[in-house]
DRENDO-1510 file (C-alpha; in Angstrom, 1 decimal, always signed):
<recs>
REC; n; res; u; v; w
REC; 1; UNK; +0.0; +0.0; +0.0 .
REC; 2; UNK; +1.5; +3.4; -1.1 .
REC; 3; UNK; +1.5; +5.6; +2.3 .
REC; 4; UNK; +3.8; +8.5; +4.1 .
REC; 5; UNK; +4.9; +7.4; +7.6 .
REC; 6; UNK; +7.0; +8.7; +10.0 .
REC; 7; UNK; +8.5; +8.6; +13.5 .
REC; 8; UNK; +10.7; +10.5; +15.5 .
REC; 9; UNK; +12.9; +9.3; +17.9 .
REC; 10; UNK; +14.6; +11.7; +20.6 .
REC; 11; UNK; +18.3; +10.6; +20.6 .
REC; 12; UNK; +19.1; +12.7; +23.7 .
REC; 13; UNK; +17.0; +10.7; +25.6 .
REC; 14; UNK; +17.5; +7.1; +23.6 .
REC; 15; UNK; +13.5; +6.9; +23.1 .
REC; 16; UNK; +10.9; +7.5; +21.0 .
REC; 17; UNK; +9.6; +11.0; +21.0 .
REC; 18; UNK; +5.8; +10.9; +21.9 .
REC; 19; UNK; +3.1; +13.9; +21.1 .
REC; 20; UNK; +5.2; +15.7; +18.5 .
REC; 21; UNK; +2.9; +17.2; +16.1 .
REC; 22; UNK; +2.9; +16.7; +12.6 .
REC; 23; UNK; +2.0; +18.3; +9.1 .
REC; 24; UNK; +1.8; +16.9; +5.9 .
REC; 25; UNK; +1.7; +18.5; +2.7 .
REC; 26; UNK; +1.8; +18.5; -0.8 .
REC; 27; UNK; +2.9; +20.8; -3.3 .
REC; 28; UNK; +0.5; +21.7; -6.1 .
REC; 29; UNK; -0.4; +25.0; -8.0 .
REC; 30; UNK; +2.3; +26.7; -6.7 .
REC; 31; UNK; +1.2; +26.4; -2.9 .
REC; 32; UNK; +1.1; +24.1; -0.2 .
REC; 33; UNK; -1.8; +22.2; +0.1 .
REC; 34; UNK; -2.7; +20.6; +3.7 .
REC; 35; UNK; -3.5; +16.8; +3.4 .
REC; 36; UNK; -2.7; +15.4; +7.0 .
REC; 37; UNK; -2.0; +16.0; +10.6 .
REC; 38; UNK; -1.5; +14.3; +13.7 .
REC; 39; UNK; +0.8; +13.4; +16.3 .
REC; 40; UNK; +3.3; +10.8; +16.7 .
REC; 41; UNK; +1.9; +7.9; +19.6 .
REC; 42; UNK; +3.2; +6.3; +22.6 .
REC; 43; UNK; +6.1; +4.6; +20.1 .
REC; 44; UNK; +7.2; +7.9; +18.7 .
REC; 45; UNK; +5.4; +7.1; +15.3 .
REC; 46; UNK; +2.8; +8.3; +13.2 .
REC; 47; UNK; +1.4; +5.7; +10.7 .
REC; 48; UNK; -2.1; +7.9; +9.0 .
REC; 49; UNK; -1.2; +11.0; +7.6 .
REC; 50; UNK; -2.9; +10.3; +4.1 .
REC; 51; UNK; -7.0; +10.7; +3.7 .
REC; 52; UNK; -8.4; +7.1; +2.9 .
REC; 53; UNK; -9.7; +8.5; -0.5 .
REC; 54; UNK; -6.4; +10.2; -1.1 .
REC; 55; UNK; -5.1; +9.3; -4.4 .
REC; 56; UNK; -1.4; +9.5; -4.0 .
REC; 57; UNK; +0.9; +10.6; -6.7 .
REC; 58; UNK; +4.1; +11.7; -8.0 .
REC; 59; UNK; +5.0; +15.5; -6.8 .
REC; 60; UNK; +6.9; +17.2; -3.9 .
REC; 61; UNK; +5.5; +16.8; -0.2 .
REC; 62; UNK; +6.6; +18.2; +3.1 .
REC; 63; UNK; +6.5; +16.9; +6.6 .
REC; 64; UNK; +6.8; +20.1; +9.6 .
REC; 65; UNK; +7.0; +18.6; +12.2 .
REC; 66; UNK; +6.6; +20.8; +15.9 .
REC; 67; UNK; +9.6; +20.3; +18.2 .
REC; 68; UNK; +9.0; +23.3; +20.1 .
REC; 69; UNK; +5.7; +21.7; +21.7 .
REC; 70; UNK; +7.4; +18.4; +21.9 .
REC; 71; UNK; +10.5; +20.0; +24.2 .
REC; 72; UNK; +8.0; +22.0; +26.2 .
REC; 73; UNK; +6.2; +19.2; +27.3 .
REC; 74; UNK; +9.8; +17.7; +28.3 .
REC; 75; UNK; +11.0; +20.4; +30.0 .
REC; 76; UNK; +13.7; +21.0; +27.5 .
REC; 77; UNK; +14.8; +24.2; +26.1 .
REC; 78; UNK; +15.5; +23.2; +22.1 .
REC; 79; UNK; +16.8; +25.0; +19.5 .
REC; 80; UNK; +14.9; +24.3; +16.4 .
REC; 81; UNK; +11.2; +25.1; +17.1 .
REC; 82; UNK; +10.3; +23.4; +13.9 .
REC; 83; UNK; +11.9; +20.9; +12.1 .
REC; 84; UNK; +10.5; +21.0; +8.3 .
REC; 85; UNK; +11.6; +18.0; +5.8 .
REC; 86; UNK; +10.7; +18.7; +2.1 .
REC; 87; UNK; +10.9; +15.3; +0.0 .
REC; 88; UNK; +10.3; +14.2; -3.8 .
REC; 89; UNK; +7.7; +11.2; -4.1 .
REC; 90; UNK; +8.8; +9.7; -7.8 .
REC; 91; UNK; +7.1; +6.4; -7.6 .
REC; 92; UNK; +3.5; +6.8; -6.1 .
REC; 93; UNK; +3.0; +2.9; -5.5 .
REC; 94; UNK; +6.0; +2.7; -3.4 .
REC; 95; UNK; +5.6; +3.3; +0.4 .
REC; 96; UNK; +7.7; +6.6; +2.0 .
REC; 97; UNK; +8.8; +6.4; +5.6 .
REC; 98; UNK; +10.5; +9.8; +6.9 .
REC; 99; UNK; +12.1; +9.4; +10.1 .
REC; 100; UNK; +13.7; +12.2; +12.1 .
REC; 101; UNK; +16.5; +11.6; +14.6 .
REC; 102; UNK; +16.1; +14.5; +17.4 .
REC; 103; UNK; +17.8; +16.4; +19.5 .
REC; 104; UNK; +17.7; +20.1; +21.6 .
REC; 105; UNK; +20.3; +20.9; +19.5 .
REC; 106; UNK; +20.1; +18.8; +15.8 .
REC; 107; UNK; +18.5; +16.5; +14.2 .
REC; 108; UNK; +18.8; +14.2; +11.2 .
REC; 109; UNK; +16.7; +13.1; +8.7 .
REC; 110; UNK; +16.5; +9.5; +6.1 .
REC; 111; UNK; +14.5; +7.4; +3.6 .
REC; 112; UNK; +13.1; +4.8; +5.8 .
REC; 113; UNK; +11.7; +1.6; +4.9 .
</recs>
């Protein structure tokens, strides 16, 4: 099934990073277009970010994910209150999983499987 996952896992602390908000969207027309939001669960992941009726397709997308809430509610000062990962979809029947490695102070970012 062709899908966008993700998960974030918070490195300083060597678990998965729960209640981080996330937004996924799509480039089209020369804007953004919103097609998905939610935040990671208890395992750091978030696995529905796509509509049911979404018909998924070749094109640019964008995950923003929101760090700043995610430290606050840690009791962490960060330094990136955003972390925004733009990507390139070329084959719309594969599946795309985007995880972030995070940090206060970096993060990383790779084509999961």
């Amino acid at each position: 099934m062709s899908a966008i996952t993700t998960h974030v896992l918070d490195i300083s602390r060597g678990r998965p990073a729960a209640g981080v908000p996330v937004l996924l969207e799509r480039y089209t027309d020369g804007d953004w277009q919103t097609l998905g939001d939610g935040a990671t669960d208890a395992d750091g992941r978030l696995r529905h970010l796509l509509p049911e009726d979404y018909d998924f397709g070749v094109g640019t997308y964008r995950l923003t994910f929101g760090t700043e809430a995610y430290f606050v509610s840690q009791g962490v000062e960060g330094f990136y209150p955003a972390v925004v990962v733009t990507f390139y979809v070329a084959d719309a029947g594969q599946h795309y999983h985007v995880p972030l490695l995070l940090s206060p102070f970096g993060y990383s970012t790779y084509r999961g499987s």
